[in-house]
Residue frames as a rotation matrix with the C-alpha (Angstrom) as fourth column:
UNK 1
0.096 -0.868 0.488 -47.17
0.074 0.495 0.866 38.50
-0.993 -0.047 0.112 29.61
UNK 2
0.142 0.339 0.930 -48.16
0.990 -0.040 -0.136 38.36
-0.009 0.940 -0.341 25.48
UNK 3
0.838 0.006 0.546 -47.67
0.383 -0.718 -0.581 42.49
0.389 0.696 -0.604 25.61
UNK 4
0.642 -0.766 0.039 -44.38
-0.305 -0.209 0.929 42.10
-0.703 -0.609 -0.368 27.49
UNK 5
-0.142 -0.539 0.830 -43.04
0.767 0.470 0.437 39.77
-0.626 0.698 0.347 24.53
UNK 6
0.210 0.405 0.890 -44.45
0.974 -0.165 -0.155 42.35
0.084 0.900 -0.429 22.09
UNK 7
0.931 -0.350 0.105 -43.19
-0.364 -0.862 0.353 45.46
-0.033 -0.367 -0.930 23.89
UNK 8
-0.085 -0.909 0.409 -39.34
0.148 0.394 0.907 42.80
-0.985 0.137 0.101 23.79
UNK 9
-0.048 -0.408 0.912 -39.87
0.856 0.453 0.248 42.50
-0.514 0.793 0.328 20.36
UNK 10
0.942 0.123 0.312 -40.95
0.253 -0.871 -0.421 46.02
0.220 0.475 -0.852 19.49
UNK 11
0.800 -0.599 0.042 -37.25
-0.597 -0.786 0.159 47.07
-0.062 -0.152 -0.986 21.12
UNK 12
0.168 -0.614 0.771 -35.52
0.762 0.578 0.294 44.46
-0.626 0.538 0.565 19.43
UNK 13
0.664 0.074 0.744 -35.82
0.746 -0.132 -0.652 46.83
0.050 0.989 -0.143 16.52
UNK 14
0.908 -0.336 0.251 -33.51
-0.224 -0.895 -0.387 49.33
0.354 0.295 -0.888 17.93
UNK 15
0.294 -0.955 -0.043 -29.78
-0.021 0.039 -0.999 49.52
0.956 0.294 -0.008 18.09
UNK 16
-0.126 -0.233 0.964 -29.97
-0.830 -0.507 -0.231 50.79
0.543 -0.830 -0.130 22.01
UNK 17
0.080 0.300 0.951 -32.00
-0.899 0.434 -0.061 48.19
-0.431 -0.849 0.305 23.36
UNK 18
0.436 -0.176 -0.882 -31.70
-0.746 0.477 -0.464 45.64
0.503 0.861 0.077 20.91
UNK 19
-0.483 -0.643 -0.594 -29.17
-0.234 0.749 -0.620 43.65
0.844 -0.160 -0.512 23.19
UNK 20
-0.793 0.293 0.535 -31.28
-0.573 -0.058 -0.818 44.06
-0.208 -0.954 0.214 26.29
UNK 21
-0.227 0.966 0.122 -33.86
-0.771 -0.101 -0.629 42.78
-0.595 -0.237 0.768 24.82
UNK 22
-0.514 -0.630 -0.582 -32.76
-0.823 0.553 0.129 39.58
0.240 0.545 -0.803 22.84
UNK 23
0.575 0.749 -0.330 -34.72
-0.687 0.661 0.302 36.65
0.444 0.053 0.894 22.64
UNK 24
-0.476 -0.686 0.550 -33.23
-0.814 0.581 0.020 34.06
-0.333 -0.438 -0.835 25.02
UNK 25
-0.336 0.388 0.858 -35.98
0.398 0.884 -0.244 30.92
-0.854 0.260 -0.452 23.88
UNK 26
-0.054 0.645 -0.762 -37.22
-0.865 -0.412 -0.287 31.35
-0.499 0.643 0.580 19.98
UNK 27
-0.828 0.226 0.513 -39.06
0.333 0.935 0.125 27.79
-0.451 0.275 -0.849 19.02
UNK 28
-0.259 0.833 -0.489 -41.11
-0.812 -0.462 -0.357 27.56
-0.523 0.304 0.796 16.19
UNK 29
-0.756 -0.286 0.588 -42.67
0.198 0.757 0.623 25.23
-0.623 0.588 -0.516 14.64
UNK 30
-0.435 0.549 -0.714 -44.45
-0.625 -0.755 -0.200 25.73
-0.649 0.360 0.671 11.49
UNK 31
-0.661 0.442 0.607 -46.81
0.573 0.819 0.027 23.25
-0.485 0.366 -0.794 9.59
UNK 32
-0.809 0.400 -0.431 -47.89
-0.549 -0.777 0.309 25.60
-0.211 0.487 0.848 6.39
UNK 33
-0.439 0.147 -0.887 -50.07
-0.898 -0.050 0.436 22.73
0.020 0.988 0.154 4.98
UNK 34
-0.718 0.262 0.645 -52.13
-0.089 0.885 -0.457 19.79
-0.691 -0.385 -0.612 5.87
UNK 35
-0.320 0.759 -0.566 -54.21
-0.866 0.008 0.500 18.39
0.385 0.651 0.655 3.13
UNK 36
-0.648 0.360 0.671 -57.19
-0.313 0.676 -0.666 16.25
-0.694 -0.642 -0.326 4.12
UNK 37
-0.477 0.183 0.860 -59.68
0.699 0.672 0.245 15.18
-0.533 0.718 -0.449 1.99
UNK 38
0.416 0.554 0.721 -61.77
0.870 -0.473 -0.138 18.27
0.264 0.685 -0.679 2.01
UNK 39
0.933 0.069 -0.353 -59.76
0.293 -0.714 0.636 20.27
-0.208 -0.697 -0.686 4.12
UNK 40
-0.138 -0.973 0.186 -56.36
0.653 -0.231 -0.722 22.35
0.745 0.021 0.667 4.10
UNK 41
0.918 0.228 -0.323 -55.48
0.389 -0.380 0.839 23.32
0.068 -0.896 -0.438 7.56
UNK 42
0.343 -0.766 -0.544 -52.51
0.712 0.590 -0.381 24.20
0.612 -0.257 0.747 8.94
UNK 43
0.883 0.379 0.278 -50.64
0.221 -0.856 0.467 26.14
0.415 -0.351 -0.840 11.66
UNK 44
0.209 -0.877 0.434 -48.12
0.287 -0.369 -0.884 28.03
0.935 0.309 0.174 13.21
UNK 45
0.810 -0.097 -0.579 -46.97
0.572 0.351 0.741 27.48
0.131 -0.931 0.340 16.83
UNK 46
0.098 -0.990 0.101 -43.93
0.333 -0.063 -0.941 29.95
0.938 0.126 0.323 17.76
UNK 47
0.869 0.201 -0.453 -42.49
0.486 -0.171 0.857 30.69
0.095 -0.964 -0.247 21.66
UNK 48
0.041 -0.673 0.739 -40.34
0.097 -0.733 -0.673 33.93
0.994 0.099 0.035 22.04
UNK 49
0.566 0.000 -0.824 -38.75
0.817 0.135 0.561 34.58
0.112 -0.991 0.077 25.57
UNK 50
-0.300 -0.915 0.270 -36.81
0.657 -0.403 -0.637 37.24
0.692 -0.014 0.722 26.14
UNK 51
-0.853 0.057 -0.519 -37.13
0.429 -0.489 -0.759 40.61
-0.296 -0.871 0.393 28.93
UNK 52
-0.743 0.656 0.132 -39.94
-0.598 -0.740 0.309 41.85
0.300 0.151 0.942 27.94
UNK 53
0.238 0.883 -0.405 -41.91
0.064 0.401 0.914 38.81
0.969 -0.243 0.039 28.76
UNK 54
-0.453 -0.041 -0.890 -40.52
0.824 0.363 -0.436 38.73
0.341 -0.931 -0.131 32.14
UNK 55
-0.999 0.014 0.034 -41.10
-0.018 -0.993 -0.113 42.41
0.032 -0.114 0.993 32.70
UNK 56
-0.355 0.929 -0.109 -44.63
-0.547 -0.111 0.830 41.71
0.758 0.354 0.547 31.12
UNK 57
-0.223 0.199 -0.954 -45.04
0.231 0.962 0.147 38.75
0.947 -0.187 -0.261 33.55
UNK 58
-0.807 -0.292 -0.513 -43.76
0.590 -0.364 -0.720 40.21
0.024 -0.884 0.467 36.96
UNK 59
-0.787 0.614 0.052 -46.31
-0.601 -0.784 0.155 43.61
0.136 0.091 0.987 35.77
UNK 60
-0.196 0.973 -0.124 -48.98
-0.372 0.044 0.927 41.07
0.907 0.228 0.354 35.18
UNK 61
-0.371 -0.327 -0.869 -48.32
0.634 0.595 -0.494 39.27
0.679 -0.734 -0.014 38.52
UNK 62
-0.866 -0.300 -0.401 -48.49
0.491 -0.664 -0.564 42.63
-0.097 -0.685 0.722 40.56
UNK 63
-0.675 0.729 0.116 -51.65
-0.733 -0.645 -0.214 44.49
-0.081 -0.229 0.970 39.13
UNK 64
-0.275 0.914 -0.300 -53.31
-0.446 0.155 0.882 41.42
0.852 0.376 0.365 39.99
UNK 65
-0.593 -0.313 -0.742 -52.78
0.758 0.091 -0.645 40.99
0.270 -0.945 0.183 43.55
């Protein structure tokens, strides 16, 4: 599923597929910075949906059956 999104976003980048592939969920949330006393942490949470993850999903679904 993770190289379906990443195979959606790689053809995001072209003009052809670009609409086919559109992100339909893009949530991020991003928390650059947490100081603690000794620590500095922080992180970066983001969920991308779009046809490639299904594609990626359905594929991953099938060669594991």
């Amino acid at each position: 599923m993770i190289l379906g999104t990443w195979l959606g976003l790689f053809f995001q980048r072209f003009a052809a597929t670009a609409v086919l592939f559109a992100n339909v969920v893009d949530f991020t949330i991003d928390i650059r910075q947490i100081d603690l006393v000794m620590v500095r942490i922080g992180f970066l949470f983001a969920m991308k949906l779009n046809l490639g993850t299904l594609i990626g999903a359905i594929t991953g679904i099938v060669i594991t059956r």
